[in-house]
N, C-alpha and C positions, 0 to 999 in steps of 0.2 A: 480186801475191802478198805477203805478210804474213810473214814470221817470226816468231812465238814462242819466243823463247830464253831458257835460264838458263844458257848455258856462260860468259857475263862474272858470275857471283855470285864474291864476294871476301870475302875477312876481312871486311869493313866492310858489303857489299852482301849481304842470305842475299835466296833464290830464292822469287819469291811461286809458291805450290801451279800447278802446271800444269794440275790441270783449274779451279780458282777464275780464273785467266788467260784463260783459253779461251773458259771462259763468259763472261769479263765483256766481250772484244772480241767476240767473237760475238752478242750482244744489244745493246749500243753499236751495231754495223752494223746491225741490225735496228732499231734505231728510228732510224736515221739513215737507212733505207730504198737502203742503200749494200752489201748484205751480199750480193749476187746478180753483185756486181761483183767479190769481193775470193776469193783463195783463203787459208787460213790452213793454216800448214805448222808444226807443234808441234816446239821439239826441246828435250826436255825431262830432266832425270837421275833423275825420282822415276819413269820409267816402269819398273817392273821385269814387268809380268806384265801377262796377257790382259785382264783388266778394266780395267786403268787404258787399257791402248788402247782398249778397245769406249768405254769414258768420252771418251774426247776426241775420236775419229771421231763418237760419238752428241753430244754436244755442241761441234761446227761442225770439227774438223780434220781438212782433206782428205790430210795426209799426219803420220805420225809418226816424230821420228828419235830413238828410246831410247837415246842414244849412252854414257850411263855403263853401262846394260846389257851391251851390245854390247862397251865396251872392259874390263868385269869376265869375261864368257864369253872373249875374247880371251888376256887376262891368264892366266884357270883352264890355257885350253888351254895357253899354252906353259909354263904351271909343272907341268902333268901333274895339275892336281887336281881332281877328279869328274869330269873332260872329258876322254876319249882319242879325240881329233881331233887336224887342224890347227886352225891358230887362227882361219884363213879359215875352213874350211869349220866349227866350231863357230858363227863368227858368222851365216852363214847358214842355221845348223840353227835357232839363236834368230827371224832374222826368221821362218823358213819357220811354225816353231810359233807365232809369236804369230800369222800371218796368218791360218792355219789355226783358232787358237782362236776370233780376230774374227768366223771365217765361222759357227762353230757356236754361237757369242750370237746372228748373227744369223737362223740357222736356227731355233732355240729361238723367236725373238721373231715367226717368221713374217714377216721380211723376206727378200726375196730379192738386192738388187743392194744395194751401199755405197752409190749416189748416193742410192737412198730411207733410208738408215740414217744417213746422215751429216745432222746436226744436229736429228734426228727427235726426240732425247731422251725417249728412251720408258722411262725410269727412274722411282723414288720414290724421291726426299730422304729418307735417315734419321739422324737426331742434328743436322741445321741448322734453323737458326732461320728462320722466314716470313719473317723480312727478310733476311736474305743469299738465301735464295731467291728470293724476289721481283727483288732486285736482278740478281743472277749468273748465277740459274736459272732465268729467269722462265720461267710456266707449268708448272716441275715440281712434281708432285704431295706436298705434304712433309705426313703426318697428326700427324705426332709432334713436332715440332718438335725445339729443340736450341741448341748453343753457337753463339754471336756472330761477328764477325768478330773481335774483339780476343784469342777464346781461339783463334783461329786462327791470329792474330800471335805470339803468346806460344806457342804449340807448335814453329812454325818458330823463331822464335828458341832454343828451347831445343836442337833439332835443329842449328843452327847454332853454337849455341855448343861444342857437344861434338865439330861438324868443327875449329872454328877455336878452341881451350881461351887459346890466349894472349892473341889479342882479345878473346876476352870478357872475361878476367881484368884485360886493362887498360879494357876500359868500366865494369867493377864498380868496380874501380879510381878511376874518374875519376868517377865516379856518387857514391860515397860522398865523394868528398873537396867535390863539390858541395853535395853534403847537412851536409856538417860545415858550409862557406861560410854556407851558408844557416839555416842553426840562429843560426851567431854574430851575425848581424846582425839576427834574430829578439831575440835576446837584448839586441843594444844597443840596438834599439829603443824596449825594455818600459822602459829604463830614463831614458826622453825624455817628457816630458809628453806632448807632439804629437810623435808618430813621423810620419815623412814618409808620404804614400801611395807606392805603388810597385807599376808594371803592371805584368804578365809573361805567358810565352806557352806554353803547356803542349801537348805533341803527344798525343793521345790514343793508346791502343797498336794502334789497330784502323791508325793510319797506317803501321805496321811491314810490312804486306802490301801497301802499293800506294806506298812510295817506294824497294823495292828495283829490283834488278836485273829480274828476272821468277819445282815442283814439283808434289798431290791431297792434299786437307785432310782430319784421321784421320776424320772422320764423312763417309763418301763415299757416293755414291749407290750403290744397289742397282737389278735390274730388276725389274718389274713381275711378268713371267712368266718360266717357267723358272728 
């Protein structure tokens, strides 16, 4: 069994999309011809509602644990707000419904059992691009194509920044004063007949999504039918 987790994301670490995660080890084992061996168990915070689970059951996870979900219904319950329950049994009113929702995308799609629904991927890509599809969601049908991996990066980040306002204010912080660095020594360069050469080593932003910790990217899939 396999864990997929984002409960270790930090100031420093924000949480790569739970279904772009999913997909990307779940096809990794399929062409490592290793995937009929392995169970993948999602536990993820960006799960709030029916579709992001039918998404991660339909692309390879056999089980899902929505636990920021679960501990915000928890929360409602014992502060008394939209939720008159306990807080136990609101949280099991949440799984009871998201399980129940699962079952009627998969009634809709003309499946019957989870074991033929899980990793079936019987969706169509809308707003991603042929290559992150191809890569992440290989075989799903994308007509329309869309945004990159890197605005993928850049939206989580931006999402993260607004969890964590003071780290980011200090990497803005420490961004710009690199950027000043860098200008200066631009500057004393010009001012050298033969400026020295000088290598360096640039992360591209698309790496912001796969050197974190481990969320569903805002252009998600849709189903086919129903």
């Amino acid at each position: 069994m396999i864990v997929l987790s984002d409960r270790h994301s930090t100031a420093e670490l924000a949480p790569i999309p739970s279904l772009l995660l999913t997909g990307a080890v779940h096809h990794h084992l399929v062409r490592e011809k290793t995937r009929t061996q392995v169970g993948l168990l999602v536990e993820a915070g960006d799960v709030r509602e029916v579709h992001h689970v039918a998404l991660l059951v339909g692309y390879g996870a056999a089980a899902v644990n929505p636990y920021l979900a679960m501990e915000s219904v928890e929360d409602l319950a014992r502060e008394g707000h939209y939720v008159k329950a306990e807080a136990e049994k609101a949280v099991a009113n949440l799984v009871k419904a998201l399980g129940k929702g699962v079952l009627k995308v998969m009634s809709k799609m003309g499946v019957s059992t989870v074991a033929s629904y899980t990793g079936a991927q019987i969706f169509e890509a809308v707003g991603l691009s042929q290559a992150v599809v191809d890569r992440y969601f290989t075989g799903t049908t994308s007509k329309l194509g869309g945004i990159e991996l890197d605005t993928i990066a850049e939206e989580v980040a931006r999402r993260h920044a607004t969890a964590y306002p003071a780290a980011a204010s200090r990497r803005r912080t420490a961004s710009s004063r690199s950027a000043g660095s860098t200008s200066g020594v631009a500057r004393a360069s010009r001012t050298c007949s033969t400026p020295r050469r000088s290598s360096g080593c640039s992360t591209p932003r698309a790496a912001a999504a796969t050197t974190c910790s481990s969320s569903t990217p805002r252009a998600s899939t849709s189903s086919r039918r129903g």
